[in-house]
N, C-alpha and C positions, 0 to 999 in steps of 0.2 A: 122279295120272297122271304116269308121266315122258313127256315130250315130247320129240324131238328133230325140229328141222330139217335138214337136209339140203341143203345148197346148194357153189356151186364152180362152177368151169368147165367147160366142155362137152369133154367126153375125159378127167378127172380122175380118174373113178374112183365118180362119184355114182347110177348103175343098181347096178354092184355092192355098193354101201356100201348104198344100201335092200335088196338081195337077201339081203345077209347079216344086217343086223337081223330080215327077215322071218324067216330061218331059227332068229332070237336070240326068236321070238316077238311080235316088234312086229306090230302094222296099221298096211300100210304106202301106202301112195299118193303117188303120183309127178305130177310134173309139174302141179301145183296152183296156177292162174294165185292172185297173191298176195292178191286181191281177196276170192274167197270163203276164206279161212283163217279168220275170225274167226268167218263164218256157219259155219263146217262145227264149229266148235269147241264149238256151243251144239248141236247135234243131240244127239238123245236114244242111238243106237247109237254117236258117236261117244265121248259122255261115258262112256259104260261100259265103254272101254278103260283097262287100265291101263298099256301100252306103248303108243306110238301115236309109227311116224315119218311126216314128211313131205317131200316133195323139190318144191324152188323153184328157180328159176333162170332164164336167159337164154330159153327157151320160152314161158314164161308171158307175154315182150312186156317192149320194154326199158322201156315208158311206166311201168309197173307196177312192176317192182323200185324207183323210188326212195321208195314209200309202206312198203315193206316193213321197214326201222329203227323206224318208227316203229310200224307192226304188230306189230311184237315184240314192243317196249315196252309194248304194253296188254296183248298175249296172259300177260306174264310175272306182272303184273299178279295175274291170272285164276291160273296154274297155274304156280306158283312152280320147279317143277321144268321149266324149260325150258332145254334147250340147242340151239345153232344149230353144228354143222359145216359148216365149210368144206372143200373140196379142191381144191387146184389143183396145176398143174406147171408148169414151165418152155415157154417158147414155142415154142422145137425139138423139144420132145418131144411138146407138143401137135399139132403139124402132123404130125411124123414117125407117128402114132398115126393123124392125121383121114389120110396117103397112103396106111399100109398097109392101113387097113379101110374106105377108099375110099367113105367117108359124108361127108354132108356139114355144114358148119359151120349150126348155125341162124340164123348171123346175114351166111353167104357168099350170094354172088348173081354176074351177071353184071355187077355193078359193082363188086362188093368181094370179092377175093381171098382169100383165107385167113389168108394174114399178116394183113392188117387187121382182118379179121375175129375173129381171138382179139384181138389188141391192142383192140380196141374193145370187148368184151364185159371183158376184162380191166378197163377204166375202169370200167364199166357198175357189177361188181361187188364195185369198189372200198369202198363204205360196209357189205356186208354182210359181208368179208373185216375190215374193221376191228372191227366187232362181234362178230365172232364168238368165241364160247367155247373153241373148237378149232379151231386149222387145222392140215392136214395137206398136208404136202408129198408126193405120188405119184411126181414123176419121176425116182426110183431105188428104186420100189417095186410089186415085182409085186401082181398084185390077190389071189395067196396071203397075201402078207406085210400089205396091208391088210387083209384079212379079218381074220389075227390080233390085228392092231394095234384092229379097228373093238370084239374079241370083248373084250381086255381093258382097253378105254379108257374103253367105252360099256355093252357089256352086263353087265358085272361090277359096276360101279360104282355103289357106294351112294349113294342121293339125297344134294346136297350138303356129299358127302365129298371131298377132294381128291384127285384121280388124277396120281399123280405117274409121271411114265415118264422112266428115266434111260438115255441111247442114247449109245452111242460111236458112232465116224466116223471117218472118212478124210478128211483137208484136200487132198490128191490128187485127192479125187473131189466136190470141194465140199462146202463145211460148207454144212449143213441151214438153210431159213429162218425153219421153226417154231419155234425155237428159243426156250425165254424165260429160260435162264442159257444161257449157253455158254461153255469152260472149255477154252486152247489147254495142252496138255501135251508141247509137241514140245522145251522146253526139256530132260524128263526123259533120262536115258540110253536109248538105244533098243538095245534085245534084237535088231535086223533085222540089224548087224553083227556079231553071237555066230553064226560059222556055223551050229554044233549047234542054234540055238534058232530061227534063220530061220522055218522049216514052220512052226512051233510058232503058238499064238494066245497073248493074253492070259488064257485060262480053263486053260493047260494047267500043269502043274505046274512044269516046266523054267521057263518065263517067271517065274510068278508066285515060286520060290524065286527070279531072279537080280533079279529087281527089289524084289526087299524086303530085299535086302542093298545098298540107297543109299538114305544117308539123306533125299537129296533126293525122295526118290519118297513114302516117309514122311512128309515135311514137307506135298508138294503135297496127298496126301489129305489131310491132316488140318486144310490150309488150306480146301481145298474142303468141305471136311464142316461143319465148324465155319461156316463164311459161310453154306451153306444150313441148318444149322438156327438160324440167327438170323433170315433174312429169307425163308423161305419162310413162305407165307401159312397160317392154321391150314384154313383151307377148310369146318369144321364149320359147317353153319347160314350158307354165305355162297353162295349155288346161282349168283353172278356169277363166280366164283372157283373152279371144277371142277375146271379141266385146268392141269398145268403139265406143259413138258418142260423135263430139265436136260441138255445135249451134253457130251460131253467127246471132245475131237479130238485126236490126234496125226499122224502121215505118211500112214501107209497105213492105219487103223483097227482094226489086226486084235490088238495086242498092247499098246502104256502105255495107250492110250485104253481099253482094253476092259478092261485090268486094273483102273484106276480108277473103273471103271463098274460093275465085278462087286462090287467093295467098298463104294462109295455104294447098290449097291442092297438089299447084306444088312443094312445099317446103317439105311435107313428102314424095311425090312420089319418093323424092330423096334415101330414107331410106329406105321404105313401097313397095315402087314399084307398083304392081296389086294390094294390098291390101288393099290400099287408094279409097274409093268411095267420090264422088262429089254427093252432092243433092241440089238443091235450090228447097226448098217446094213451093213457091208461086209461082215457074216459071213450075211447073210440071216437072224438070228435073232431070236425074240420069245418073252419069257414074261411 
């Protein structure tokens, strides 16, 4: 059985993320106070699933999330293929989401406001944001571009094989906090002051010829390539060890950083095969 949890903060992006496994074939069940997880795990219709997601979180009662670390812990035990995702997003964005769809917070009231009320669930779901096998930053991510991100992270991905997803970005528009290498390139020459190559991205052919004629550009990949294949983890047979993301950031995201992202990603595809994802954040892209 692969197992995936489902947890994060409330407005992150966690209905859609079980909607889209559902559509990936998983049995899915939502909002599963954390208590019966371990009973529902022994049933006889539930054992005979071979996808099987479920979503936890701030609903189920703050009393109850702090048992659930340790719930993991035995369920993983049991069914070695378990992964737990996280989702959350930035504060502003959380609220600006709970004003436009004008629902309200599970844990607001007439004594506690909204601000406080994500800050507090924020604490709340501190220990299982640390555990977790994946966390995914949403707030600079439509719930299309998550979808993509959920089809090639989770439902591709071979039992205890390592999913490696390699994302440019824009330090302009905040580097990412999922991040577990990150890789600042704004030293390199930037193609944004070639008038002619401005429009242009890092996947287009204009950029990629003017930046492979500095040798510096040359060196950074080869620096970066060479450090991730000595310290990236093998992932085979090690089902604690799933997900890695690798960033690489320059100004605006859309040209060094993406150049050197399109390169590290044909370079692991060598190893990784399907389990290499390509994302440039700034360009809305994912394969």
């Amino acid at each position: 059985m692969h197992l995936v949890i489902v947890s994060g903060m409330s407005g992150a992006g966690k209905s859609f993320a079980l909607h889209t496994l559902e559509d990936n074939g998983y049995y899915c069940i939502d909002n599963l106070p954390s208590q019966l997880l371990e009973a529902l795990l022994g049933t006889a219709q539930i054992t005979q699933q071979t996808h099987l997601a479920i979503g936890i979180d701030i609903r189920g009662g703050r009393d109850s999330l702090q048992s659930v670390p340790a719930i993991i812990k035995r369920i993983r035990q049991r069914i070695p293929n378990t992964q737990l995702i996280y989702l959350y997003a930035d504060q502003e964005i959380l609220r600006k989401r709970y004003n436009e769809t004008r629902r309200r917070h599970p844990l607001a009231s007439e004594t506690m406001e909204l601000d406080k009320a994500i800050a507090l669930e924020s604490t709340l779901m501190d220990p299982l944001a640390t555990d977790a096998d994946l966390r995914i930053d949403t707030s600079h991510t439509s719930i299309y571009e998550l979808g993509r991100l959920l089809n090639a992270r989770i439902s591709q991905t071979e039992p205890c094989k390592l999913s490696l997803m390699v994302q440019s970005f824009g330090f302009k528009h905040e580097a990412p906090s999922d991040s577990d290498f990150l890789f600042d390139v704004r030293c390199l020459p930037n193609p944004y002051w070639v008038t002619d190559l401005r429009s242009q991205t890092g996947r287009d052919a204009g950029i990629i010829e003017w930046l492979e004629t500095h040798d510096s550009v040359q060196q950074m990949y080869g620096d970066i390539r060479d450090f991730l294949d000595r310290w990236l983890p093998n992932g085979d047979g090690n089902c604690q060890r799933a997900y890695l993301t690798v960033s690489i950031g320059c100004t605006g995201g859309r040209h060094r950083s993406v150049y050197i992202t399109e390169r590290l990603y044909q370079h692991f595809r060598k190893t990784l095969g399907d389990n290499v994802i390509l994302r440039h954040r700034e360009l809305n892209y994912v394969r």
